[in-house]
PDB file of N, CA, C and O in Angstrom:
ATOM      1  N   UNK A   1       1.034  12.250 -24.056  1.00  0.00           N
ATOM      2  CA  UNK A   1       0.993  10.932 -23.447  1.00  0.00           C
ATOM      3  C   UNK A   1       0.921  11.097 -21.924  1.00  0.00           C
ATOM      4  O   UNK A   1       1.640  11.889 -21.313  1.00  0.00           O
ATOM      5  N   UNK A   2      -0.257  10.071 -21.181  1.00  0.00           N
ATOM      6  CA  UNK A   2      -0.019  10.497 -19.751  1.00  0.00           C
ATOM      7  C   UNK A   2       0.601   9.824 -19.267  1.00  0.00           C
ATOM      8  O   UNK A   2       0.927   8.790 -19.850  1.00  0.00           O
ATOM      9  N   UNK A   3       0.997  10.068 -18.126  1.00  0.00           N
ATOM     10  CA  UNK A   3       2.025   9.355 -17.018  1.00  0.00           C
ATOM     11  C   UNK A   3       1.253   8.101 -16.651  1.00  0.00           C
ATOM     12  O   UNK A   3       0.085   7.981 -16.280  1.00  0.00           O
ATOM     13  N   UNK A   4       2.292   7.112 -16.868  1.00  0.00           N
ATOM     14  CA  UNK A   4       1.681   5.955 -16.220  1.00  0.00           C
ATOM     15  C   UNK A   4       1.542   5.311 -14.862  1.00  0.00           C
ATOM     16  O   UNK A   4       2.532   5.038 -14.183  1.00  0.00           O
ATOM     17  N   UNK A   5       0.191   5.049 -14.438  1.00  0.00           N
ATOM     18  CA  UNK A   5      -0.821   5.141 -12.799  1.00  0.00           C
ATOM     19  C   UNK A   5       0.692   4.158 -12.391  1.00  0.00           C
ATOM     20  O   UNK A   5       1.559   3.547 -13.015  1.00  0.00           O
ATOM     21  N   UNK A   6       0.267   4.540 -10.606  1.00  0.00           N
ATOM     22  CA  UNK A   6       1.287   4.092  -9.824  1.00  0.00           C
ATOM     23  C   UNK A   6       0.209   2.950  -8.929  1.00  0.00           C
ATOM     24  O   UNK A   6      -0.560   3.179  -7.995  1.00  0.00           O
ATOM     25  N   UNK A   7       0.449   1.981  -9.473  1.00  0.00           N
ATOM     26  CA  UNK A   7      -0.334   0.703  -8.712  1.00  0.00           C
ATOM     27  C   UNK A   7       0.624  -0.126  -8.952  1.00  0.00           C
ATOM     28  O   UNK A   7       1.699  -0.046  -9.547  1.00  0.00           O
ATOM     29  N   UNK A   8      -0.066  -1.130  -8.263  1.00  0.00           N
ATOM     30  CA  UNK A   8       1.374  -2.693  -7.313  1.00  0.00           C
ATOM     31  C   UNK A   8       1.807  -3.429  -8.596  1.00  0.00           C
ATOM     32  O   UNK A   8       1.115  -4.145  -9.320  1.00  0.00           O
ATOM     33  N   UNK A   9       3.207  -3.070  -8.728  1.00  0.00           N
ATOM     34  CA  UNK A   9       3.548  -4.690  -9.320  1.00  0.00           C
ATOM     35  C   UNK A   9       3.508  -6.008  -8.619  1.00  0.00           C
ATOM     36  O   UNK A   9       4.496  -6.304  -7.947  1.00  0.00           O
ATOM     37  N   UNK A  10       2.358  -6.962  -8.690  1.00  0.00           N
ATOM     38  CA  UNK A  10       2.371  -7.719  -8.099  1.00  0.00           C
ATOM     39  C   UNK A  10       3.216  -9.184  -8.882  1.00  0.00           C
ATOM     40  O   UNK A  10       3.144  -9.606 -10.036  1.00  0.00           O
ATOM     41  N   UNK A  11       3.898  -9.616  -7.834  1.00  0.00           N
ATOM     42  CA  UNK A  11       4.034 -10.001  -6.256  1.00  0.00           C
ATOM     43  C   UNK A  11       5.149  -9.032  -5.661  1.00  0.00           C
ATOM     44  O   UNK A  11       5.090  -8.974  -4.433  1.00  0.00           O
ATOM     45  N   UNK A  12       6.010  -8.368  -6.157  1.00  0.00           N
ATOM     46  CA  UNK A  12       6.899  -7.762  -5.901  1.00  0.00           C
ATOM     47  C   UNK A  12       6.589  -6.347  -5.310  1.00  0.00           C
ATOM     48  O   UNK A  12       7.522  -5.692  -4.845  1.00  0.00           O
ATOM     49  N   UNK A  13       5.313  -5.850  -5.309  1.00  0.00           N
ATOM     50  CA  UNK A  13       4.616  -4.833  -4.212  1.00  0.00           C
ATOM     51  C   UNK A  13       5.833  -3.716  -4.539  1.00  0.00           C
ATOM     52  O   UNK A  13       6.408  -3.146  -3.612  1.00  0.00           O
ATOM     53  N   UNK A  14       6.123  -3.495  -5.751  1.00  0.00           N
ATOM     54  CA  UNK A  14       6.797  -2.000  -6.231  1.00  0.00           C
ATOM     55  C   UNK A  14       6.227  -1.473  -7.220  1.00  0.00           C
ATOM     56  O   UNK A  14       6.048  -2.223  -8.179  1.00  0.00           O
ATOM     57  N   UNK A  15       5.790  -0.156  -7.331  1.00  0.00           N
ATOM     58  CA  UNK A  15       5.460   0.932  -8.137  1.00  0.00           C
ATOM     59  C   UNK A  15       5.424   0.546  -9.661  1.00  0.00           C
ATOM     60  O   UNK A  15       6.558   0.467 -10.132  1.00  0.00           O
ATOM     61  N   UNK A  16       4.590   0.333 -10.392  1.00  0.00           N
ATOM     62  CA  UNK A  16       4.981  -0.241 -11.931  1.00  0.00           C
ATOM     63  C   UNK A  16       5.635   1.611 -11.988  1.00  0.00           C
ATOM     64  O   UNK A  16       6.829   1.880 -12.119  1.00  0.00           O
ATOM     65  N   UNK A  17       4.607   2.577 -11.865  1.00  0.00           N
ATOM     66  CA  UNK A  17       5.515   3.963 -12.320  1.00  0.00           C
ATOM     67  C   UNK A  17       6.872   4.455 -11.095  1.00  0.00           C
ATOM     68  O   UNK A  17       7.939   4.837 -11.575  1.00  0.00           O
ATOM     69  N   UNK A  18       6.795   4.429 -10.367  1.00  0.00           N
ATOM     70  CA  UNK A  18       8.076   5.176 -10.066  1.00  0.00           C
ATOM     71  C   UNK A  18       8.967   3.817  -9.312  1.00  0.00           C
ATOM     72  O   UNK A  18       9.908   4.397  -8.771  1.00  0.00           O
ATOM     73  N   UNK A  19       9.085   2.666  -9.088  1.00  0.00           N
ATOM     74  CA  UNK A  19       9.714   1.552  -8.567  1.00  0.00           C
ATOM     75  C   UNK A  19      10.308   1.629  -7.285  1.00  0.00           C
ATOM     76  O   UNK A  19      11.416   1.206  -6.957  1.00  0.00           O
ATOM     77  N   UNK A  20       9.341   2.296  -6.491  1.00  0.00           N
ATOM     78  CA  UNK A  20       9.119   2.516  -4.821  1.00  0.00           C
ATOM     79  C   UNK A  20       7.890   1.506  -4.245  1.00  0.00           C
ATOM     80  O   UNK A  20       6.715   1.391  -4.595  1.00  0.00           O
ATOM     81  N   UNK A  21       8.679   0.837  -3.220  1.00  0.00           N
ATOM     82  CA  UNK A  21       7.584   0.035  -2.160  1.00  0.00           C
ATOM     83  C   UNK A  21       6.711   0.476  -2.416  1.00  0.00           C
ATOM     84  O   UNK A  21       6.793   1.702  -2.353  1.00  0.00           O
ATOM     85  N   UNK A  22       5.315  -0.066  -2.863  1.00  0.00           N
ATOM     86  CA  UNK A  22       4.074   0.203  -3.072  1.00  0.00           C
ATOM     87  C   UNK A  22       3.116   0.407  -1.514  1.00  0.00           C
ATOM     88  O   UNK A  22       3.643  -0.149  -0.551  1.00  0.00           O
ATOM     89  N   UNK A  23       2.361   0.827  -1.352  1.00  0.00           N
ATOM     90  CA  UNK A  23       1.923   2.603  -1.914  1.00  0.00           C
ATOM     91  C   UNK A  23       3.037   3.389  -1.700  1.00  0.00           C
ATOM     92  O   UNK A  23       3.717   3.563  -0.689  1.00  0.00           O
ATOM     93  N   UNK A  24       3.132   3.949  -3.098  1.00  0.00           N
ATOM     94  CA  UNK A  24       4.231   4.984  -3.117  1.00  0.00           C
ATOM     95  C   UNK A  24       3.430   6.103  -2.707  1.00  0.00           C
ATOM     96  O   UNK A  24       2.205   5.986  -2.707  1.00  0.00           O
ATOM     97  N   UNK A  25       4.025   7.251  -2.333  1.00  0.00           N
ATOM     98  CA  UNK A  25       3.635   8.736  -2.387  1.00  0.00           C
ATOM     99  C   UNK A  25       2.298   9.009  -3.196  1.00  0.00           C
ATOM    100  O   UNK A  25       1.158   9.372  -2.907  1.00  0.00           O
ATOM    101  N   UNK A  26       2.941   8.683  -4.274  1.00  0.00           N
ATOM    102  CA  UNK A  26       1.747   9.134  -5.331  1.00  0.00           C
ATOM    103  C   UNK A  26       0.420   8.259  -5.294  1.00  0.00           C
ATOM    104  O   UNK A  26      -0.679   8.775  -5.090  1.00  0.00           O
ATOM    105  N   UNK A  27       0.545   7.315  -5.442  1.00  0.00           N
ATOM    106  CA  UNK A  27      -0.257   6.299  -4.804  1.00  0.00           C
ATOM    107  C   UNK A  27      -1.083   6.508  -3.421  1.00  0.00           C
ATOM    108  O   UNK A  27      -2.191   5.972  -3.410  1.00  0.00           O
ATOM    109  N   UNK A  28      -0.666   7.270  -2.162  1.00  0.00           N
ATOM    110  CA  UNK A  28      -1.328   7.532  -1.314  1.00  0.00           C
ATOM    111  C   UNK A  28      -2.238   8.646  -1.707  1.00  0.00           C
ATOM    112  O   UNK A  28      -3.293   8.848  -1.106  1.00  0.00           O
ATOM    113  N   UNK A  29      -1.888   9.274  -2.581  1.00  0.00           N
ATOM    114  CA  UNK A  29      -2.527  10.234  -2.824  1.00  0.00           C
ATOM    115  C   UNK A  29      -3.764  10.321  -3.186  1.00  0.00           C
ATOM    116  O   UNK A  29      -4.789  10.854  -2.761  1.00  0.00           O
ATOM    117  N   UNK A  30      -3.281   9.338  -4.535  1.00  0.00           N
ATOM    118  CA  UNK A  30      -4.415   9.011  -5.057  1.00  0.00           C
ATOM    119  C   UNK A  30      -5.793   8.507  -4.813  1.00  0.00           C
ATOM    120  O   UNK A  30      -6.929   8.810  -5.178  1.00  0.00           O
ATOM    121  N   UNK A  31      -4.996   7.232  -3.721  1.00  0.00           N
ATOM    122  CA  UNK A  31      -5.778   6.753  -2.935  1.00  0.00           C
ATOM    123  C   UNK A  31      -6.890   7.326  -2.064  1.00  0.00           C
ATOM    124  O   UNK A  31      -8.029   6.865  -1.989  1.00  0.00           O
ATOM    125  N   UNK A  32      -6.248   8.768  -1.183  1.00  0.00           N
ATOM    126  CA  UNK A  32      -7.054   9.763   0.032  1.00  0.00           C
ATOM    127  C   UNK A  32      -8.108   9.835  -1.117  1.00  0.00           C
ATOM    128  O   UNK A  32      -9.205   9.298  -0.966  1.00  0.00           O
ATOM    129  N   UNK A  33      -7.720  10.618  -2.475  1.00  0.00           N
ATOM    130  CA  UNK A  33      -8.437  11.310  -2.895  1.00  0.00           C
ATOM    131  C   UNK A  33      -9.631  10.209  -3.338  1.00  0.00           C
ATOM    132  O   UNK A  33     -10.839  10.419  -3.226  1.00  0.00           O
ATOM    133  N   UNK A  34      -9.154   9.271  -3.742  1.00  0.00           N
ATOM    134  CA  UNK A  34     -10.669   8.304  -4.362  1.00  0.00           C
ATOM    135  C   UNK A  34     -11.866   7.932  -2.967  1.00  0.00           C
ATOM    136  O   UNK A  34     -13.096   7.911  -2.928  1.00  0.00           O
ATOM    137  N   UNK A  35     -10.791   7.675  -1.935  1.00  0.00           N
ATOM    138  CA  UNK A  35     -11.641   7.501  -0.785  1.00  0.00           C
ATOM    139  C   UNK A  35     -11.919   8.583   0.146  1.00  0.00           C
ATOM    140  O   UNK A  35     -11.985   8.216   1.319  1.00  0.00           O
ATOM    141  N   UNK A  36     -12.125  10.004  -0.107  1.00  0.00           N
ATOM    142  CA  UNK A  36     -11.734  10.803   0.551  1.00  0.00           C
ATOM    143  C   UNK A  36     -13.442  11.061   1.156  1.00  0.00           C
ATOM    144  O   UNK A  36     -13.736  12.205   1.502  1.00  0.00           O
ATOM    145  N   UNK A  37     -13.956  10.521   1.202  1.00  0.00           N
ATOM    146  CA  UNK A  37     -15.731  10.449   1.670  1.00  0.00           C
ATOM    147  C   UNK A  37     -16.222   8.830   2.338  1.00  0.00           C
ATOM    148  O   UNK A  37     -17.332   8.419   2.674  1.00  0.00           O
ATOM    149  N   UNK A  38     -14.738   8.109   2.348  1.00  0.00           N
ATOM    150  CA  UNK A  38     -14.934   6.733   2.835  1.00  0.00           C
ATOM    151  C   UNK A  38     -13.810   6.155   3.503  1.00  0.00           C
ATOM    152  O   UNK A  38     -13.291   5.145   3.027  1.00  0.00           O
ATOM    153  N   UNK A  39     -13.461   6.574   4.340  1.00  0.00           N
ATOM    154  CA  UNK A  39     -11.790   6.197   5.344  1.00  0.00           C
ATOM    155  C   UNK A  39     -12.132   4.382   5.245  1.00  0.00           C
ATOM    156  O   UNK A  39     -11.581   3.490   4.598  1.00  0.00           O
ATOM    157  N   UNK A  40     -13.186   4.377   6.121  1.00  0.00           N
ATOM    158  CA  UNK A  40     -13.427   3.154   6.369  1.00  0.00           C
ATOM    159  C   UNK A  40     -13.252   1.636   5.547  1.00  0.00           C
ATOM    160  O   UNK A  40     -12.943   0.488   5.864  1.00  0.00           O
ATOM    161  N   UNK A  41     -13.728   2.523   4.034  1.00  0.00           N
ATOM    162  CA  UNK A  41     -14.069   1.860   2.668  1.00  0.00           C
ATOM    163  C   UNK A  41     -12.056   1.373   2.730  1.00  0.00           C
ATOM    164  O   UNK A  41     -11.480   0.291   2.842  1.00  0.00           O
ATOM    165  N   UNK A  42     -11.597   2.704   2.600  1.00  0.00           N
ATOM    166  CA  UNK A  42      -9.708   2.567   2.181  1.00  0.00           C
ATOM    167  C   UNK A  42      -9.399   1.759   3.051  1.00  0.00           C
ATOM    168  O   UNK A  42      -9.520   0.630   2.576  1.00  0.00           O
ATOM    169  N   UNK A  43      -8.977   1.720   4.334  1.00  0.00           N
ATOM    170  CA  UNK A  43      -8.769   0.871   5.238  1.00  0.00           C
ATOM    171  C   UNK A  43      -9.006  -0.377   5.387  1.00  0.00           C
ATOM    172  O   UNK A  43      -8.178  -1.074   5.974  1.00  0.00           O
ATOM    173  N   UNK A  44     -10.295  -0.967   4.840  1.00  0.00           N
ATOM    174  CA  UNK A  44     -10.609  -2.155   4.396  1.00  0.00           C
ATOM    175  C   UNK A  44      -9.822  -2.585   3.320  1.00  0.00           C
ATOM    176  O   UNK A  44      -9.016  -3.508   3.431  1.00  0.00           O
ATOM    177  N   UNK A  45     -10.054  -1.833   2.070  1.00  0.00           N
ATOM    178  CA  UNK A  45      -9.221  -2.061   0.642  1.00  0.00           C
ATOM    179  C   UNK A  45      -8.128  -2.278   1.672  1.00  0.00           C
ATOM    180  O   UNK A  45      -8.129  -3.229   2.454  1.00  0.00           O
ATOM    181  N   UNK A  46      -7.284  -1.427   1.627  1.00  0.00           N
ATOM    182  CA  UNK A  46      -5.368  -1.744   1.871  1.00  0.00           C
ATOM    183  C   UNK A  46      -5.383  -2.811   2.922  1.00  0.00           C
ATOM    184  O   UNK A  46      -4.235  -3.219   3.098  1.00  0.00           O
ATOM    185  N   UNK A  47      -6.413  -3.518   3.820  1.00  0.00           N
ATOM    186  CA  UNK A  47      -5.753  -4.522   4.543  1.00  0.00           C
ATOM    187  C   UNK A  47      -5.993  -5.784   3.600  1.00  0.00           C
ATOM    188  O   UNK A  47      -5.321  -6.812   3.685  1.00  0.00           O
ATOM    189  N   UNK A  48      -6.962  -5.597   2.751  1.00  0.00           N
ATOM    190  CA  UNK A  48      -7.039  -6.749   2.334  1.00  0.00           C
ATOM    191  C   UNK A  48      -5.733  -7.309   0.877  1.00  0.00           C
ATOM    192  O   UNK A  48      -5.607  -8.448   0.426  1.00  0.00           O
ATOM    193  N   UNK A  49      -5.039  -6.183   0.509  1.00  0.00           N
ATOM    194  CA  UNK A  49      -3.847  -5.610  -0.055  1.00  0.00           C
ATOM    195  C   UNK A  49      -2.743  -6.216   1.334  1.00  0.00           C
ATOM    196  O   UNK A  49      -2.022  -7.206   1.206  1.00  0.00           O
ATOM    197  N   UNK A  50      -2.793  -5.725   2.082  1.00  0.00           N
ATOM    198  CA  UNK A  50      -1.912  -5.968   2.961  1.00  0.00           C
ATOM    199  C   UNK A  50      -2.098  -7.481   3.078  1.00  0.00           C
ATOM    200  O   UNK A  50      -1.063  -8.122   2.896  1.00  0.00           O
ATOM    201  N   UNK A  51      -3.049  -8.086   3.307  1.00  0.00           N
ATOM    202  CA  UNK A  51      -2.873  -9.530   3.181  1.00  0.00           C
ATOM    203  C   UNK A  51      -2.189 -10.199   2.013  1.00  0.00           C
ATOM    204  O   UNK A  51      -1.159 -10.789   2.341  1.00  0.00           O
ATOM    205  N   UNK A  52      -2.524 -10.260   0.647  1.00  0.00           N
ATOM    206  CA  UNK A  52      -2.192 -10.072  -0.419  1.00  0.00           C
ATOM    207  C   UNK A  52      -0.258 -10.264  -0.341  1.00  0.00           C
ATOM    208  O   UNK A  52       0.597 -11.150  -0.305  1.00  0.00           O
ATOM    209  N   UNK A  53      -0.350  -9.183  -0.346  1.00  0.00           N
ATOM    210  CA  UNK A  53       1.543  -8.979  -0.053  1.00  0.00           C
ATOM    211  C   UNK A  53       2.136  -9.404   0.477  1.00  0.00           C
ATOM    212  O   UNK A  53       3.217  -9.799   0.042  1.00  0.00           O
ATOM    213  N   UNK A  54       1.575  -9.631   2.299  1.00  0.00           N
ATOM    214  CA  UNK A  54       2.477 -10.398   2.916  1.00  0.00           C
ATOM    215  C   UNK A  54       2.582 -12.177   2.453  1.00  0.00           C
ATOM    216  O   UNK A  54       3.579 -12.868   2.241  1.00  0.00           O
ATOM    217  N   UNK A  55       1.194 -12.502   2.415  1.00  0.00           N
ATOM    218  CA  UNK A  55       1.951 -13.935   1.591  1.00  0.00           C
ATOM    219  C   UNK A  55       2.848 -13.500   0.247  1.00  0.00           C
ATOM    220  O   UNK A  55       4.028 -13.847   0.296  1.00  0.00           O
ATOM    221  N   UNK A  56       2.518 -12.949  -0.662  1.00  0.00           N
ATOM    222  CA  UNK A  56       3.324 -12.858  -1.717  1.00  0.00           C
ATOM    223  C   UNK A  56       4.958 -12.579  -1.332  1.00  0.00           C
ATOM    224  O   UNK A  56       5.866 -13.144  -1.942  1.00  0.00           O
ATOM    225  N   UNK A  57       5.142 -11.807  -0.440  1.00  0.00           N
ATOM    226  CA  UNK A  57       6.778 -11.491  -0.402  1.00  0.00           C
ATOM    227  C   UNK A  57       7.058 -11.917   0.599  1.00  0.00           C
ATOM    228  O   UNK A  57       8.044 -11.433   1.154  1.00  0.00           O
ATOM    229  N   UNK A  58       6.203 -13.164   1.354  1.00  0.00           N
ATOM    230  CA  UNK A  58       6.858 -14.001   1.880  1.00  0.00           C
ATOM    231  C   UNK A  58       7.219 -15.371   1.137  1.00  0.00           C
ATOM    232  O   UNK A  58       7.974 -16.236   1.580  1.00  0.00           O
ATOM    233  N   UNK A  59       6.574 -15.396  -0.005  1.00  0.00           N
ATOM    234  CA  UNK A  59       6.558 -16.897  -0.679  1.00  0.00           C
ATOM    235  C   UNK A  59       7.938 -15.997  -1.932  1.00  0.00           C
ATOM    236  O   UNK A  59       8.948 -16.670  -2.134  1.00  0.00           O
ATOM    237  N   UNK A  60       7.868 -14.824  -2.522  1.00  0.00           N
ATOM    238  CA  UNK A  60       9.414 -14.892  -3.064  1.00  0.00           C
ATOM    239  C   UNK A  60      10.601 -15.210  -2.240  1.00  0.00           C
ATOM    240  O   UNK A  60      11.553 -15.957  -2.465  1.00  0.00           O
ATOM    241  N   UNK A  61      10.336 -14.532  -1.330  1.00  0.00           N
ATOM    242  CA  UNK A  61      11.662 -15.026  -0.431  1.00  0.00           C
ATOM    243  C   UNK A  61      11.500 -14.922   1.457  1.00  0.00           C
ATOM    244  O   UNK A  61      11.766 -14.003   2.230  1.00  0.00           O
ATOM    245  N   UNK A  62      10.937 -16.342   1.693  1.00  0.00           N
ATOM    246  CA  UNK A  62      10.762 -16.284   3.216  1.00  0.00           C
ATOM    247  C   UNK A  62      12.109 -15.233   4.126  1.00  0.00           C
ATOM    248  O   UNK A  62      11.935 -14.199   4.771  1.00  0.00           O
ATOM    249  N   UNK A  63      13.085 -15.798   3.919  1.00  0.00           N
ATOM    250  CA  UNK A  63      14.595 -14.812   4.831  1.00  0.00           C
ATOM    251  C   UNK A  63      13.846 -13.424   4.483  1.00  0.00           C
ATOM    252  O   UNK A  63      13.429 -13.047   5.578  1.00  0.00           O
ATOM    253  N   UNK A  64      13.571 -12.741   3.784  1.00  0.00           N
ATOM    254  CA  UNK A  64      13.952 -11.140   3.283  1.00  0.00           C
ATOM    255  C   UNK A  64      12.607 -10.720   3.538  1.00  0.00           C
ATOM    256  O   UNK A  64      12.458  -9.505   3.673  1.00  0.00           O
ATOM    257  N   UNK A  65      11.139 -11.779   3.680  1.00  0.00           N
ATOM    258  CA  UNK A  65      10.148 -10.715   4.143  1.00  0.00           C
ATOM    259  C   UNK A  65      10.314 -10.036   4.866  1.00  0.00           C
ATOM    260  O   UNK A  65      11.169 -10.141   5.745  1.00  0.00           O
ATOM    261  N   UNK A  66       9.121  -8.630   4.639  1.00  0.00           N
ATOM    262  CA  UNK A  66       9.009  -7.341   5.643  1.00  0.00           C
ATOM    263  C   UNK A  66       8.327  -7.938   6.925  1.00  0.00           C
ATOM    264  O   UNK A  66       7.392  -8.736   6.860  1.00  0.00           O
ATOM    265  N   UNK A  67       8.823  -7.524   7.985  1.00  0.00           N
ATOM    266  CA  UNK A  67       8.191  -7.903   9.198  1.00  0.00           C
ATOM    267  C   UNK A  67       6.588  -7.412   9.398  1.00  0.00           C
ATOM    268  O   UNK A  67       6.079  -6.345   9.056  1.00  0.00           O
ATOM    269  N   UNK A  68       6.146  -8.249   9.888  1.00  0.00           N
ATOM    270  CA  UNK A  68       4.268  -7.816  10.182  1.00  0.00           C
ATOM    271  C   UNK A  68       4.158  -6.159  10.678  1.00  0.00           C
ATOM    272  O   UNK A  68       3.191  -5.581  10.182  1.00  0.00           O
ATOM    273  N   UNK A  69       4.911  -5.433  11.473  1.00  0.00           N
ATOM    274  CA  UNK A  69       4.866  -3.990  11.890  1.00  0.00           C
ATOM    275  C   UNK A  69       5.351  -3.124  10.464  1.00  0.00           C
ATOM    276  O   UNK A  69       4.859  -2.020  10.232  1.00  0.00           O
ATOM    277  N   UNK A  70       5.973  -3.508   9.900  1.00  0.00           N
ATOM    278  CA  UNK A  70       6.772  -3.155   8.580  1.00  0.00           C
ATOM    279  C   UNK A  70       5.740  -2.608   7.354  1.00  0.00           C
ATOM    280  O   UNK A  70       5.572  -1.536   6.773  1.00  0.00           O
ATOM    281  N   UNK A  71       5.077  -4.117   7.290  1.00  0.00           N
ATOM    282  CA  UNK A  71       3.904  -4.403   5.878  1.00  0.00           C
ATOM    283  C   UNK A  71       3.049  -2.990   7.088  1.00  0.00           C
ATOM    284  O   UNK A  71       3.237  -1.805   6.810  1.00  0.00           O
ATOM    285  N   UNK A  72       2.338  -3.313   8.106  1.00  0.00           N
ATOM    286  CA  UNK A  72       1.317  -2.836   8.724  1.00  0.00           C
ATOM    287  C   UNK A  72       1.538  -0.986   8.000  1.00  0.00           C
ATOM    288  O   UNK A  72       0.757  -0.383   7.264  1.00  0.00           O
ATOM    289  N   UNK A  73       2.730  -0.567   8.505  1.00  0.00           N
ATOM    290  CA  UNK A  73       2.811   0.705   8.376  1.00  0.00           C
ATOM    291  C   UNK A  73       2.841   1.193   7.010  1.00  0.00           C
ATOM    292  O   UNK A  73       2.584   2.366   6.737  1.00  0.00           O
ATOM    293  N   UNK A  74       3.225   0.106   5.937  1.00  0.00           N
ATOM    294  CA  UNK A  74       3.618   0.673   4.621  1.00  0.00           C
ATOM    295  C   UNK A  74       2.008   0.678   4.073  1.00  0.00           C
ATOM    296  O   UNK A  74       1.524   1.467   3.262  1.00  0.00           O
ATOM    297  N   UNK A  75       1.393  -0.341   4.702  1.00  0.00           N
ATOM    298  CA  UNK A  75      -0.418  -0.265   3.916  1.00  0.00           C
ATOM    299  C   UNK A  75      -1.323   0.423   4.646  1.00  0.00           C
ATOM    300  O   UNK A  75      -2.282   1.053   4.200  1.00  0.00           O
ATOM    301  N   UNK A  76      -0.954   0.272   5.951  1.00  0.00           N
ATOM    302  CA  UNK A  76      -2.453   0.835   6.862  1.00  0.00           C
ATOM    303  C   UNK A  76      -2.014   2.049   7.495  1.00  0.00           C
ATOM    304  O   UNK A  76      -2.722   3.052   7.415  1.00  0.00           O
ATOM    305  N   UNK A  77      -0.805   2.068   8.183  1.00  0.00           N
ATOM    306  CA  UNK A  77      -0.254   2.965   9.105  1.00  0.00           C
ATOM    307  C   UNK A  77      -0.156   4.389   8.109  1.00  0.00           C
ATOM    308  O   UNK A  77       0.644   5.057   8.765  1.00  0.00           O
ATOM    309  N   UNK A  78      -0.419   4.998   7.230  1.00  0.00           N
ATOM    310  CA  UNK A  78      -0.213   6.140   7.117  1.00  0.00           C
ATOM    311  C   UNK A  78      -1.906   6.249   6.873  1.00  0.00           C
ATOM    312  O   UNK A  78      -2.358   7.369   7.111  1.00  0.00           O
ATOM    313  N   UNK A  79      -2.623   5.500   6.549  1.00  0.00           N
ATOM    314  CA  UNK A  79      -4.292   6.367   6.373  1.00  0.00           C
ATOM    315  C   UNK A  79      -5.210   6.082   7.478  1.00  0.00           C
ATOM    316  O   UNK A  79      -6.350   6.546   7.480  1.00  0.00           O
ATOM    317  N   UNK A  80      -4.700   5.236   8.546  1.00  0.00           N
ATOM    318  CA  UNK A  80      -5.390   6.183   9.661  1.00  0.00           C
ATOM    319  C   UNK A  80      -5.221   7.325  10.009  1.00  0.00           C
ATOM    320  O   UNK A  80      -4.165   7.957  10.002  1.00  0.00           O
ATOM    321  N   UNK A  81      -6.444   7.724  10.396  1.00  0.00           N
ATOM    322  CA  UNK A  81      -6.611   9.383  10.924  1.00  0.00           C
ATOM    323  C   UNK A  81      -5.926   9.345  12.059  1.00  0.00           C
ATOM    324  O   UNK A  81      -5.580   8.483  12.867  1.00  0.00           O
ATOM    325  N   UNK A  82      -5.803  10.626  11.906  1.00  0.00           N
ATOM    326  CA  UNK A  82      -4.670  10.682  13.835  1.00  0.00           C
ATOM    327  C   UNK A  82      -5.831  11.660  14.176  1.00  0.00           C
ATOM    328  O   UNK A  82      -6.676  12.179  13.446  1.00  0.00           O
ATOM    329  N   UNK A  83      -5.587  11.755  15.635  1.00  0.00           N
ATOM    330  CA  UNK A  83      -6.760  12.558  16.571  1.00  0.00           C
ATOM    331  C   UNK A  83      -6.248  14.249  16.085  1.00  0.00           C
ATOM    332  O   UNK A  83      -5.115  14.599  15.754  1.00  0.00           O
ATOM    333  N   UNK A  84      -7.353  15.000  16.167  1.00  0.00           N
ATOM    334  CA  UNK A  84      -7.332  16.225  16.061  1.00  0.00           C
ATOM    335  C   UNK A  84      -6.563  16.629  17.109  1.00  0.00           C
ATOM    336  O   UNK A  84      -6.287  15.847  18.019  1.00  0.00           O
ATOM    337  N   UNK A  85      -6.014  18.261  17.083  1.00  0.00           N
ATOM    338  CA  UNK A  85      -5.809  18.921  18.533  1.00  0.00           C
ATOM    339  C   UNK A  85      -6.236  20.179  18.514  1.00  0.00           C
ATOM    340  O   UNK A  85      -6.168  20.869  19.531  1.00  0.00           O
TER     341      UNK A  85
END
């Protein structure tokens, strides 16, 4: 039996497989690897995800949404490229 894929429980933006803030680990992974010939392509996907979420876990519970820098880093902020050195 295989392990079951790590994509969004939506509206609640946690892991149906491991029940970590979505994109989990594994999930980023997955992600590089599907887009790994299209940054541009991923970056598009997850903001439009990132839109997605922030209304959603602001409409479960306005007090407890993630702040706009918060959502930013959990969807976009780890698959930009950083500059070479």
């Amino acid at each position: 039996m295989s392990a079951p894929p790590h994509v969004a429980l939506r509206p609640l933006w946690l892991c149906r497989a491991c029940a970590a803030p979505w994109p989990c680990a594994t999930a980023r992974l997955t992600l590089l690897r599907e887009y790994a010939h299209d940054r541009v392509a991923l970056l598009v996907y997850l903001g439009g995800l990132l839109h997605d979420a922030a209304g959603q876990l602001h409409t479960l519970n306005p007090q407890a949404a993630p702040e706009p820098a918060q959502l930013f880093d959990r969807f976009l902020g780890w698959a930009i490229p950083r500059g070479r050195t």
